[in-house]
C-alpha positions in Angstrom: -53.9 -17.5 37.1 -51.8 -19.9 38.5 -48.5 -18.5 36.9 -49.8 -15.0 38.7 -49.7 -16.5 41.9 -46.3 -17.8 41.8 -44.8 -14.8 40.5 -46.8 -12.4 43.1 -45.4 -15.3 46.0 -41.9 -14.4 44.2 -42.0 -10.9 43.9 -43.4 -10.7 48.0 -40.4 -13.0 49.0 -37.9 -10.8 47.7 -39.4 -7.6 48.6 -39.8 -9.4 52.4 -35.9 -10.4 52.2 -34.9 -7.2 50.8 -36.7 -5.3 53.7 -34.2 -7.4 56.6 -32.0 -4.9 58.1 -28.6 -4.8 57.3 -25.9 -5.0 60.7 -25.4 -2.2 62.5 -21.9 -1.6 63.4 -22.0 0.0 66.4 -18.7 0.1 68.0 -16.6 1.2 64.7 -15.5 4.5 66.4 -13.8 1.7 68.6 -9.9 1.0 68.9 -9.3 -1.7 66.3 -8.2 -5.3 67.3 -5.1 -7.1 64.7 -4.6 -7.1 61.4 -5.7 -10.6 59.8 -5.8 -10.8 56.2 -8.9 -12.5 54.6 -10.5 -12.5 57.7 -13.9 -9.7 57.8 -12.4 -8.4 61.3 -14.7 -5.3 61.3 -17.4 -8.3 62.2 -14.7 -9.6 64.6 -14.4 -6.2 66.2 -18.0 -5.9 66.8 -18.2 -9.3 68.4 -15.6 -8.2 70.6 -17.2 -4.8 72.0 -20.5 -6.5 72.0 -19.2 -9.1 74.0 -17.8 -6.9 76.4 -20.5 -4.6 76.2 -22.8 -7.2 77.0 -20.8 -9.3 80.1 -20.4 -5.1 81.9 -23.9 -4.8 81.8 -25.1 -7.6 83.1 -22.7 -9.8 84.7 -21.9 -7.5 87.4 -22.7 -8.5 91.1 -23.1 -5.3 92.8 -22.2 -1.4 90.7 -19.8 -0.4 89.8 -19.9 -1.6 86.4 -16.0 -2.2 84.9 -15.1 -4.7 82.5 -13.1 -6.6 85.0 -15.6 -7.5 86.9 -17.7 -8.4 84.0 -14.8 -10.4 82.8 -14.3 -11.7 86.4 -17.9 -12.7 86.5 -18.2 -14.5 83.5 -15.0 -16.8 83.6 -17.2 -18.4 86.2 -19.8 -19.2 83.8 -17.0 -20.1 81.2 -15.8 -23.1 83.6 -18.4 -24.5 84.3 -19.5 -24.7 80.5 -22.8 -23.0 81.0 -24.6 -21.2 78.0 -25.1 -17.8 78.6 -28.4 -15.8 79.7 -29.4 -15.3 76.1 -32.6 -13.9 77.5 -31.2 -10.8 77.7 -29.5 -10.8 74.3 -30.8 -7.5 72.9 -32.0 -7.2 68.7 -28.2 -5.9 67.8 -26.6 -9.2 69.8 -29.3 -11.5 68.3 -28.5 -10.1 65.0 -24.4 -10.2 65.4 -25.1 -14.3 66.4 -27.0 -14.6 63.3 -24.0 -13.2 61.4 -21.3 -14.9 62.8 -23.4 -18.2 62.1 -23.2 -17.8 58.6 -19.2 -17.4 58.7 -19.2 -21.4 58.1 -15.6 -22.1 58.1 -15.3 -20.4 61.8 -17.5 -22.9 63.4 -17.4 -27.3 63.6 -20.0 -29.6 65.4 -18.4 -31.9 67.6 -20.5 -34.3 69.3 -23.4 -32.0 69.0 -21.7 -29.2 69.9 -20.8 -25.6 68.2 -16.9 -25.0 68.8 -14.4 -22.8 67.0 -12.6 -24.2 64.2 -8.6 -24.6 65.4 -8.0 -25.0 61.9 -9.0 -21.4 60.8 -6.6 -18.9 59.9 -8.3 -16.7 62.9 -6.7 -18.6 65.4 -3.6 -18.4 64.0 -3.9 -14.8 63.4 -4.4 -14.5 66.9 -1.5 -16.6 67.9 0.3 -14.3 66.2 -0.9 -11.5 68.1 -1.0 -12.3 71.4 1.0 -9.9 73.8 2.3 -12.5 76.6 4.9 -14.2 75.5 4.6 -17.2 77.2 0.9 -17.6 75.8 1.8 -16.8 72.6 4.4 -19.7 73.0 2.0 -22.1 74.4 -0.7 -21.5 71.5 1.5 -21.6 68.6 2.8 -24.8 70.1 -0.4 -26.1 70.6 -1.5 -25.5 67.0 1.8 -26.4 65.2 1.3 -29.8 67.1 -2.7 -30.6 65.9 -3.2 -30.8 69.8 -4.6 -27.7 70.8 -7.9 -27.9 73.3 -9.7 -25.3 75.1 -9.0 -27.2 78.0 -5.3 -27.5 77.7 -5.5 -23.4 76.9 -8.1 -22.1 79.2 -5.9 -22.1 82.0 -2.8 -20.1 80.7 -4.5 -17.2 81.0 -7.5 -17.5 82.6 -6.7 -17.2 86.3 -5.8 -13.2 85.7 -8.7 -11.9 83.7 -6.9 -8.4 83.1 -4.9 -9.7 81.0 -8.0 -10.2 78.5 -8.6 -6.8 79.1 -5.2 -5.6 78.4 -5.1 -8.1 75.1 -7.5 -8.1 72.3 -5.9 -11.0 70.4 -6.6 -13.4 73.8 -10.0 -11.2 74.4 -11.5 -12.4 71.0 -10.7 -15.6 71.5 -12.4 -15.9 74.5 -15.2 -14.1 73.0 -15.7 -16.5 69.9 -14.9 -20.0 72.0 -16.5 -19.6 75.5 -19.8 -16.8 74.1 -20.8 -16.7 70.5 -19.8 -20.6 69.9 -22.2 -21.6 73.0 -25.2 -19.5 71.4 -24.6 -20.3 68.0 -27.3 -22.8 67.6 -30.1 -20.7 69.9 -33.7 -20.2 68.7 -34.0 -16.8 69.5 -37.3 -16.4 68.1 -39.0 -19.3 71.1 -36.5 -17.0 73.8 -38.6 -15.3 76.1 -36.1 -12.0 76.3 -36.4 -10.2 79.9 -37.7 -7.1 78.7 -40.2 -8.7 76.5 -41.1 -10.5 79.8 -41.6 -7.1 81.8 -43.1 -5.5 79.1 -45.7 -8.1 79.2 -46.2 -7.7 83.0 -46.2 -3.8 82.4 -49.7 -4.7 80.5 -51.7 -5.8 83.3 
């Protein structure tokens, strides 16, 4: 009786993790970013849009709603290290964070916190790849020498946020270090999401 139980517990665990929904890709119609070899940047890509999808909708002041402003908006919130509001992460951004968690080589803990791995070949991908050549200089620099920080690089492009518009390679940087690194250790499922929240007002 015993044995029947464990292998009904087994059989219901793997039907339960078979029934999890794969990733939706929903920006794959989308330009695409660089070429980086070994590197899944069809992920990358859809970190990107989402990103960008995400900061237009809802870090805008006042319509109407352009990537600028959204990138304008949140290089605020990049400065002054603040986590973003992940209550209004919907189920495809939730499940794109989940994903990117589990490429383990992309992410360190230092002192507690989640940052992007300067060693991977990502970053040096996108060194590679960025258009300005005086940031391009500065970066590869930076990472030939072991003495790259966020700090050190922030600045070289951040004053101008068009130019994270007009370049990809700088644009998913920005995305991985100052966005998905900073929500990377959420517990999404104790995250009261705003339109769970209204949807619970709605009810009375």
């Amino acid at each position: 009786m015993k044995t029947l139980i464990k292998l009904l517990i087994v059989i219901l665990v793997i039907n339960l993790s078979s029934c999890k929904k794969p990733l939706e890709y929903k920006y794959s119609d989308k330009d695409d970013l660089f070429e980086c070899e070994s590197i899944d940047m069809v992920l990358i890509k859809e970190a990107l849009y989402t990103f960008e999808d995400y900061i237009t909708q809802y870090y805008i002041a006042e319509p109407p709603n352009t990537l600028s402003k959204g990138y304008a908006f949140y290089r605020e919130i990049a400065l002054r290290d603040l986590q973003p509001a992940v209550e209004l992460f919907d189920d495809h951004l939730i499940q794109l964070v989940k994903q990117l968690k589990k490429e383990n080589e992309l992410w360190i803990v230092s002192k507690d916190k989640t940052i992007l791995n300067y060693n991977h070949p990502i970053l040096l991908c996108i060194a590679k790849n960025i258009k300005d050549e005086g940031i391009n200089k500065t970066l590869n620099v930076l990472l030939e020498t072991k003495s790259f920080r966020t700090e050190i690089f922030l600045p070289t492009f951040l004053m101008e946020t068009q130019i994270l518009i007009d370049d990809k390679a700088l644009a998913t940087y920005f995305a991985l270090e100052m966005f998905y690194a900073r929500v990377l250790n959420v517990d999404f499922d104790n995250i009261k999401r705003k339109e769970e929240a209204n949807s619970n007002k709605n009810d009375y």
